[in-house]
MIDO-362310 format. One record per residue (C-alpha): residue number from 1; y, z, x. Coordinates in steps of 0.02 Angstrom, whole numbers. Each point is the difference from the previous one (the first is absolute). Last residue first. Example, Ala and Ser with C-alpha at 12.3 -4.5 7.8 and 13.67 -1.06 7.14 Angstrom:
BEGIN
+-----+--------+--------+--------+
!  nr !      Y !      Z !      X !
+-----+--------+--------+--------+
!   2 !    -53 !    357 !    684 !
!   1 !   -172 !     33 !    -69 !
+-----+--------+--------+--------+
This chain:
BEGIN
+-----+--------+--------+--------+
!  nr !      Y !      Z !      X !
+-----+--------+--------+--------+
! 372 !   5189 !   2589 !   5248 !
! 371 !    199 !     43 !    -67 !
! 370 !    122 !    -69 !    109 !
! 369 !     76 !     97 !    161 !
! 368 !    168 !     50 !     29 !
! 367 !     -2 !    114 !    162 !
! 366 !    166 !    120 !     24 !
! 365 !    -85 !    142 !    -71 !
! 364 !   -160 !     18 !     99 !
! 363 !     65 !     79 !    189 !
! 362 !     60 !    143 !   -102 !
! 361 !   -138 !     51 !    -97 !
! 360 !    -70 !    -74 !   -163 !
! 359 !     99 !   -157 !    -41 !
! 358 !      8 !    -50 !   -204 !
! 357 !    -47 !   -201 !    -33 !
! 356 !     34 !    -64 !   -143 !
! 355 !   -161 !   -103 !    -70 !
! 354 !    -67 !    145 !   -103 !
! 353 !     45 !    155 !     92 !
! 352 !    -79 !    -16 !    179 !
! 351 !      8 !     79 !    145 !
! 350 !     15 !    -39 !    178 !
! 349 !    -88 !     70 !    122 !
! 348 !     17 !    193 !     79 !
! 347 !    119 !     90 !    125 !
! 346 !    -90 !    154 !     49 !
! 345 !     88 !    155 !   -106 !
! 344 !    146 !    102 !     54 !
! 343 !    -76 !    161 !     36 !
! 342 !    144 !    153 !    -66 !
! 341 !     96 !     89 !    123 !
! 340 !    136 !    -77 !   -101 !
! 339 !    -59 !     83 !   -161 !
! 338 !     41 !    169 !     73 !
! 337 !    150 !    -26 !     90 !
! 336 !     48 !    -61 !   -181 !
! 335 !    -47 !    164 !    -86 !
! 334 !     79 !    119 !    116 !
! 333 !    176 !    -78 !      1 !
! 332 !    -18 !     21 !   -191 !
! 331 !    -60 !    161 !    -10 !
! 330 !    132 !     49 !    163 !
! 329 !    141 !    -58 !   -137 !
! 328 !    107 !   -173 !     57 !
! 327 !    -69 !   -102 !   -146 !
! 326 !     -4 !    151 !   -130 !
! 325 !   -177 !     67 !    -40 !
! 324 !   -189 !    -75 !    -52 !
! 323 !   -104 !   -139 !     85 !
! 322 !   -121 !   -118 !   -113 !
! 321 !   -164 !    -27 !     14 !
! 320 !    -77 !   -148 !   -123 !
! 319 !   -184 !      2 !    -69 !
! 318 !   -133 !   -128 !    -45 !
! 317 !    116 !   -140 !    -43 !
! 316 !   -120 !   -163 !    -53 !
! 315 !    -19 !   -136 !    147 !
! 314 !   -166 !    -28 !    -74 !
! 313 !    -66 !     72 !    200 !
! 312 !     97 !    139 !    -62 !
! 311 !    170 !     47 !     54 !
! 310 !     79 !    134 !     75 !
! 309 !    183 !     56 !     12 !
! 308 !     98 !     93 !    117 !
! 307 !    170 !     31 !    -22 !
! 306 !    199 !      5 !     57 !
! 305 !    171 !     11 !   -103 !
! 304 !    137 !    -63 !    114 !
! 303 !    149 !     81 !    -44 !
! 302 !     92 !     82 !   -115 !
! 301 !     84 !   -139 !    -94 !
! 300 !   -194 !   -103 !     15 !
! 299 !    -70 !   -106 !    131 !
! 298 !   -213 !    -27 !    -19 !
! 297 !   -116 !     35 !    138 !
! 296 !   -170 !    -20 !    -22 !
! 295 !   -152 !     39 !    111 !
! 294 !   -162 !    -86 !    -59 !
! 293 !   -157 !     41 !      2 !
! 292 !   -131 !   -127 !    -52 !
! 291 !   -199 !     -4 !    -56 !
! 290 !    -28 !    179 !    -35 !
! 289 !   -138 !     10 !   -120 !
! 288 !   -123 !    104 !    126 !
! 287 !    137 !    139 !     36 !
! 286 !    -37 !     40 !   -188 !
! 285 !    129 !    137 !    -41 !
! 284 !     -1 !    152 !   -102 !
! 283 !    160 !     77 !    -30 !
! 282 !     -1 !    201 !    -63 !
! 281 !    158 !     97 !    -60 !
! 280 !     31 !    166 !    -53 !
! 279 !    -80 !     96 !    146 !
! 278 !    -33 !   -110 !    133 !
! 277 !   -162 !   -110 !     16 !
! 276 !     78 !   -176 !     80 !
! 275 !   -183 !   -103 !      6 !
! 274 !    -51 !   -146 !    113 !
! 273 !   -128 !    -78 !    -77 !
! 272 !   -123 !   -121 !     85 !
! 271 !   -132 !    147 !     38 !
! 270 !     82 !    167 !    -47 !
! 269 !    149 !      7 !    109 !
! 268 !    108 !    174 !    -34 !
! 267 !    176 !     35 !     23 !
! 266 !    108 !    150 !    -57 !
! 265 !    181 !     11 !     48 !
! 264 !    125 !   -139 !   -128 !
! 263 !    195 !      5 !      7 !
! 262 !    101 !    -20 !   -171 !
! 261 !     23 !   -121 !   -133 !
! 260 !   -157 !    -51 !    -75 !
! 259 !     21 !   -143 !   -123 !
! 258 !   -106 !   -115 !   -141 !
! 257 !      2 !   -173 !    -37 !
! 256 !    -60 !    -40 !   -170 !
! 255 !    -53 !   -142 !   -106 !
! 254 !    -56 !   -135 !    124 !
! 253 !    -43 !    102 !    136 !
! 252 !     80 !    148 !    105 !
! 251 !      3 !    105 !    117 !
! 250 !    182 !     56 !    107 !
! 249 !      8 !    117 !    133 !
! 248 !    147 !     82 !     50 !
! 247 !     34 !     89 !    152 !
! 246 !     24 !    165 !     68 !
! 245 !    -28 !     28 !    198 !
! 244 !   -162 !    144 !      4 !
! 243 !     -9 !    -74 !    196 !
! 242 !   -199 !      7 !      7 !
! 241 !    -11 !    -63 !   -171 !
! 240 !    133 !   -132 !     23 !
! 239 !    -97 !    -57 !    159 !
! 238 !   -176 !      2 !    -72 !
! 237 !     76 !    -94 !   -177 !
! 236 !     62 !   -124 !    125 !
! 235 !   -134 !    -36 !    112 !
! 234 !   -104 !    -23 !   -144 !
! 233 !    121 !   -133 !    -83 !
! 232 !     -2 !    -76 !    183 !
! 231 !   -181 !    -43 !      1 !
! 230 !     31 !   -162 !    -60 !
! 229 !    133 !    -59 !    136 !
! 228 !    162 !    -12 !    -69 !
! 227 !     96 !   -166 !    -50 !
! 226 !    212 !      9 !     51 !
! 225 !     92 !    -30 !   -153 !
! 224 !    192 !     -2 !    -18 !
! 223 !     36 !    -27 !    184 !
! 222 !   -127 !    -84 !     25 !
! 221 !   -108 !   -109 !   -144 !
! 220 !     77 !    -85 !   -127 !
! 219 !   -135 !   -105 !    -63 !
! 218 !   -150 !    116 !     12 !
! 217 !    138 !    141 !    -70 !
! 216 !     38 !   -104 !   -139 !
! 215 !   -170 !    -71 !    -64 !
! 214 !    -71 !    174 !     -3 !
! 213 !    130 !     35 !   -117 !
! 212 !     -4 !   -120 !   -106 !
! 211 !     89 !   -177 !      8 !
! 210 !    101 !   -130 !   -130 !
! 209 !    174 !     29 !     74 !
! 208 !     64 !    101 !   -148 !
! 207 !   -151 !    102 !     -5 !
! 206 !      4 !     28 !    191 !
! 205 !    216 !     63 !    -32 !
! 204 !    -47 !    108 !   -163 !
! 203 !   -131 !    101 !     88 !
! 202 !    119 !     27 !    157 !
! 201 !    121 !     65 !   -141 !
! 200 !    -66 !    166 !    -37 !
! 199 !     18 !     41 !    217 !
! 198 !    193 !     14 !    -24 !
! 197 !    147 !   -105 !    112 !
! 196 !    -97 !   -154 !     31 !
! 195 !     89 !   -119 !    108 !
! 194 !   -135 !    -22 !    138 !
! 193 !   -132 !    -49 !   -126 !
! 192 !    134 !   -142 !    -62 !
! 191 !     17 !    -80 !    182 !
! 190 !   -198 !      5 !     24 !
! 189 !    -51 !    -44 !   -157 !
! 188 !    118 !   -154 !     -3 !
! 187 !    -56 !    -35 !    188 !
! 186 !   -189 !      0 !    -70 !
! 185 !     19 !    -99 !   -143 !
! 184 !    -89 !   -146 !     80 !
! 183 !   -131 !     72 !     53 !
! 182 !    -67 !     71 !   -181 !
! 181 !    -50 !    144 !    -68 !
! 180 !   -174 !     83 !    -89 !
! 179 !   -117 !    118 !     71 !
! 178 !   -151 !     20 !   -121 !
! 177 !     24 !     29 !   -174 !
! 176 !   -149 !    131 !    -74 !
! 175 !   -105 !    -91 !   -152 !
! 174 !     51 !     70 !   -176 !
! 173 !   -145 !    101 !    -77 !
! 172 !    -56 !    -79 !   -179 !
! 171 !     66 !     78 !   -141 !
! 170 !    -66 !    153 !    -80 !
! 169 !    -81 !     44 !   -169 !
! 168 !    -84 !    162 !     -2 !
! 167 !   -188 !      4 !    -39 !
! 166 !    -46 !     32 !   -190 !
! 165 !    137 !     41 !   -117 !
! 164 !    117 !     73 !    110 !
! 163 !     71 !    169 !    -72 !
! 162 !    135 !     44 !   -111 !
! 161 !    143 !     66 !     67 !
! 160 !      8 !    194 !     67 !
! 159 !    167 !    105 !    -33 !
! 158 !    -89 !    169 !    -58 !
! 157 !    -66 !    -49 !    199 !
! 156 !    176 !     46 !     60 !
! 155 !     31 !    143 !    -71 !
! 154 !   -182 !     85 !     67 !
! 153 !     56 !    -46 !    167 !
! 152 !    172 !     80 !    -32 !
! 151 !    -92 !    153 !    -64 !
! 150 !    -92 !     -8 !    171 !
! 149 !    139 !     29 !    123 !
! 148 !    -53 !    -27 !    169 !
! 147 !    -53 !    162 !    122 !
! 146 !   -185 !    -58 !     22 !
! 145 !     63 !   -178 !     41 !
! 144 !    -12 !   -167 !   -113 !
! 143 !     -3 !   -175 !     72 !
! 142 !    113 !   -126 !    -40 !
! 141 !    -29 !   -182 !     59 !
! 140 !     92 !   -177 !      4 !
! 139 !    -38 !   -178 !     39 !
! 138 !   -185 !     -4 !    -30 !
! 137 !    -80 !   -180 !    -48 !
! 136 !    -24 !    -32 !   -158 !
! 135 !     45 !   -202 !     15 !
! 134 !    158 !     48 !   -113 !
! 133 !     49 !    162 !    123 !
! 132 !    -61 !    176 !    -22 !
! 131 !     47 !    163 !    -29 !
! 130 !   -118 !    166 !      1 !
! 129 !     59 !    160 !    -55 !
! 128 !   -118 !    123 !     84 !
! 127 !   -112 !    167 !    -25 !
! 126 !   -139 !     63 !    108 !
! 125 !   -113 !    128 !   -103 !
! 124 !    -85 !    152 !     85 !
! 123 !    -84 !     34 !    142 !
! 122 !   -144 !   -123 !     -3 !
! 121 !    115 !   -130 !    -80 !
! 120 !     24 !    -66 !   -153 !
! 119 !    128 !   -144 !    -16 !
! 118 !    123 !     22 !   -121 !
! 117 !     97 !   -177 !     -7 !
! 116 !    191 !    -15 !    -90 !
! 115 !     17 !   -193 !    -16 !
! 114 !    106 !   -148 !     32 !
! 113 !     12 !   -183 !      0 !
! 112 !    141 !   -125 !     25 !
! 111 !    109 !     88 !    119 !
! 110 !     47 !   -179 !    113 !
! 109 !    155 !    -44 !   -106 !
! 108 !     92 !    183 !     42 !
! 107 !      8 !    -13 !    194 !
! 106 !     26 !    157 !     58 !
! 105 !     64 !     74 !    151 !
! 104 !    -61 !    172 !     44 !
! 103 !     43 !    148 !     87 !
! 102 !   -108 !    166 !    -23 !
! 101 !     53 !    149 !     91 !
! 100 !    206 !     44 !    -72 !
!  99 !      3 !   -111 !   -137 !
!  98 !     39 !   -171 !      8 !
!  97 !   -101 !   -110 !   -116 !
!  96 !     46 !   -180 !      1 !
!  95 !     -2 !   -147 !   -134 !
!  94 !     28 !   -176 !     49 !
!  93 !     31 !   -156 !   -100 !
!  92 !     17 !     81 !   -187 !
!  91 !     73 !    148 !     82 !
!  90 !    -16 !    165 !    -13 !
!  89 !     31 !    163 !    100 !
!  88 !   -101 !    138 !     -2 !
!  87 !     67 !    164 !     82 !
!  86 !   -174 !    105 !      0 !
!  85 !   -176 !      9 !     15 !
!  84 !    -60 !    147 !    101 !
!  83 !    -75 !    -18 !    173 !
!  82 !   -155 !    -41 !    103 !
!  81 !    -16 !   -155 !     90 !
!  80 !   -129 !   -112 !     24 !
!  79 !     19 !   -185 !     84 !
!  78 !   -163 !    -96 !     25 !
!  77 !     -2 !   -149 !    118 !
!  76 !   -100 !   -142 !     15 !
!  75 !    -43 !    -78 !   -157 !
!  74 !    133 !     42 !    -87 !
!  73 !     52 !    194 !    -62 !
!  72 !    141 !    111 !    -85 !
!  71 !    -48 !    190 !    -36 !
!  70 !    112 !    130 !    -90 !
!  69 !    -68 !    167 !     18 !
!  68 !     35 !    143 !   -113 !
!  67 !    146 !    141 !    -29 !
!  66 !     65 !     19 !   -175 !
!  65 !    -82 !    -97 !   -142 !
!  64 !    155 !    -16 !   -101 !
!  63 !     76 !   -141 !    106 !
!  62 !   -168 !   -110 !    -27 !
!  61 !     55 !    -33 !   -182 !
!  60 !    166 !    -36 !     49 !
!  59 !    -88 !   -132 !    126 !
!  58 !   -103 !    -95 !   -150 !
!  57 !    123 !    -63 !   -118 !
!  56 !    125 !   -101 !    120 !
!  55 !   -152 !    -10 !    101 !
!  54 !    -92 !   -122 !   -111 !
!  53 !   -156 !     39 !    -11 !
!  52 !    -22 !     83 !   -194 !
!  51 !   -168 !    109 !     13 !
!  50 !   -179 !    -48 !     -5 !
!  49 !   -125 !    150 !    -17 !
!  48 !   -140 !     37 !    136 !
!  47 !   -135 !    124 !     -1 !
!  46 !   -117 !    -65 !   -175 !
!  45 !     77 !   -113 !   -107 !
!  44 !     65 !    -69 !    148 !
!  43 !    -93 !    -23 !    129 !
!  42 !    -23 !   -212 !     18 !
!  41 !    192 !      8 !     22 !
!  40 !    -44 !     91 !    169 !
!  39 !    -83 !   -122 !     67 !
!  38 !     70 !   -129 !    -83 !
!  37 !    153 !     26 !     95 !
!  36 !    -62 !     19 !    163 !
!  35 !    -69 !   -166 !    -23 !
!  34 !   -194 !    -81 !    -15 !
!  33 !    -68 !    -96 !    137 !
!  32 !   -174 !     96 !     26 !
!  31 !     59 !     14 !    172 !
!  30 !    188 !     24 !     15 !
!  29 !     -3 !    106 !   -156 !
!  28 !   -121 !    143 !     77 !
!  27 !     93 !      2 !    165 !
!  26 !    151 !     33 !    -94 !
!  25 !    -92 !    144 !   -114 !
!  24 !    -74 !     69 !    161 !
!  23 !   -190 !    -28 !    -15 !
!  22 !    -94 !    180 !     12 !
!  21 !    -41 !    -32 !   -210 !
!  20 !    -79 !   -165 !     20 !
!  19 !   -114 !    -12 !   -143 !
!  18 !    114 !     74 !   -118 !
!  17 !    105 !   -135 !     33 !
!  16 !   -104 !   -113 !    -52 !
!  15 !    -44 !     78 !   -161 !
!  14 !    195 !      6 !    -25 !
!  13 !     30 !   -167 !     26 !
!  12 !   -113 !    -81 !   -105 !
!  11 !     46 !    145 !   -145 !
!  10 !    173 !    -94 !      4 !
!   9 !    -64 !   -169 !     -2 !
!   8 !     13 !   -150 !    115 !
!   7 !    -76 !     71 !    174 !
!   6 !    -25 !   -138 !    152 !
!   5 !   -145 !    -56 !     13 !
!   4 !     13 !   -177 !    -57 !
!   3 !    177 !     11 !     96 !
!   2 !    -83 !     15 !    152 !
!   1 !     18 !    169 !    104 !
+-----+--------+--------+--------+
């Protein structure tokens, strides 16, 4: 949609909503160019009420409401999990929730905007605490089960801000980083990588040396990183399904990551999604986005720590597998027999991150090419 049609006022917005009812709310926003945010902000006065975002207020509120599901998105993978609210731990960096079901890391500077929603349905009314980042895009949601605790709902909207005036102010949408590292760091990357003794400081290391993520294990390559085929995310969630083997599998976006610890049974395709339907947790996956798969090994006191990761074709994290149990435990033992049956992917071209050059595949990463 062009920005001359694109909605400016509150009762714009609405009207055009109510036009497309069937529309998904995301699918919605993604073509009449409007955010999740304003969305919802546009509502209040009527089925939405704003409420302080910052989790340091919000998540004791949520601990009152008893069991309900906790749901962490991007653009390629949903993460729902059902649980109660509990253990919250702040931090002005990094906030986490560690209750017994729903596991989250938080990152406090990204809850700009949120609101209590009461969406009528045809069976009733579907309640949610809605967060969202400074470009209003969803980092964070609560929804509401028949069991949950309504006189902590009620609480909690007796704590409503004022309203919007007119649509919701939100800043423009950061563009995703692609791959970023550099040749000539490699060997430092390399002999640093293989002297980590905790998986937290991996993050610290590729910030220190300029790179991402993506840009590390293109650069690095085998042992640490060996690239998967595309299809081997599916393979994987078939094999763990088959084999019940507990892992843990991490969602997350700019805001949130969220956690399932345990093993998953139920699959079920539906077109380009691949979907995990077990009681208490749900993942929905777009096969379709999956641009790289990477296998990662990182050192740490207890041994190697071992995942799968995917990427989008933005070279954004759509969704990380880790194993579970003690290095030598049958879990463990289980977990990496598993990814090594694994496809390792077709050796591809080059790649580029600005004018440093980042190899994809093994036979790439010893090639220093210029920027063309």
């Amino acid at each position: 949609m062009t920005d001359r049609n694109r909605p400016t006022t509150t009762d714009e917005l609405l009207a055009l909503r109510a036009e497309h009812p069937k529309l998904r709310e995301r699918d919605f926003c993604s073509q009449y160019g409007v955010s999740e945010a304003q969305l919802v902000a546009a509502q209040c006065g009527s089925n939405a009420w704003r409420v302080p975002a910052h989790p340091d207020e919000l998540i004791p509120q949520l601990e009152g409401m008893g069991e309900v599901m906790a749901l962490t998105r991007n653009d390629a993978c949903v993460h729902e999990k059902d649980g109660v609210y509990d253990n919250y731990r702040p931090g002005d960096h990094a906030a986490m929730v560690l209750s017994e079901h729903i596991d989250l890391r938080i990152f406090p500077s990204k809850w700009c905007h949120a609101f209590m929603l009461e969406k009528p349905l045809d069976d009733g009314v579907r309640r949610s605490i809605q967060v969202f980042d400074e470009a209003g895009d969803a980092v964070h949601k609560v929804f509401l089960r028949d069991g949950s605790k309504l006189a902590a709902w009620e609480a909690l909207r007796k704590q409503q801000l004022e309203p919007p005036t007119g649509l919701l102010e939100t800043l423009e949408r950061s563009m995703p980083e692609p791959a970023r590292g550099d040749v000539a760091k490699r060997d430092r990357l390399l002999e640093q990588w293989a002297g980590l003794t905790d998986t937290h400081q991996f993050l610290t290391l590729i910030s220190r040396l300029k790179m991402n993520r993506l840009g590390a294990y293109r650069m690095a390559g085998e042992p640490f990183a060996r690239a998967l085929s595309e299809s081997s995310v599916d393979e994987l969630l078939q094999a763990l399904s088959a084999s019940s083997l507990p892992v843990m599998i991490f969602v997350g976006n700019r805001g949130c990551i969220q956690i399932h610890s345990g093993p998953i049974h139920q699959l079920k395709r539906m077109g380009p999604w691949q979907n995990v339907l077990d009681p208490g947790f749900n993942l929905h996956l777009r096969l379709d986005q999956i641009a790289e798969v990477w296998a990662v090994e990182k050192p740490t006191r207890r041994g190697p720590a071992l995942s799968v990761e995917a990427f989008d074709g933005a070279g954004q994290l759509i969704v990380q597998v880790f194993g579970t149990g003690e290095v030598d435990s049958t879990e463990r033992k289980a977990w990496h027999r598993t990814v090594g049956k694994l496809p390792t992917a077709e050796p591809s071209l080059a790649k580029f991150v600005g004018s440093k050059f980042v190899g994809s595949g093994s036979s790439a990463r010893h090639e220093v090419v210029q920027k063309g």
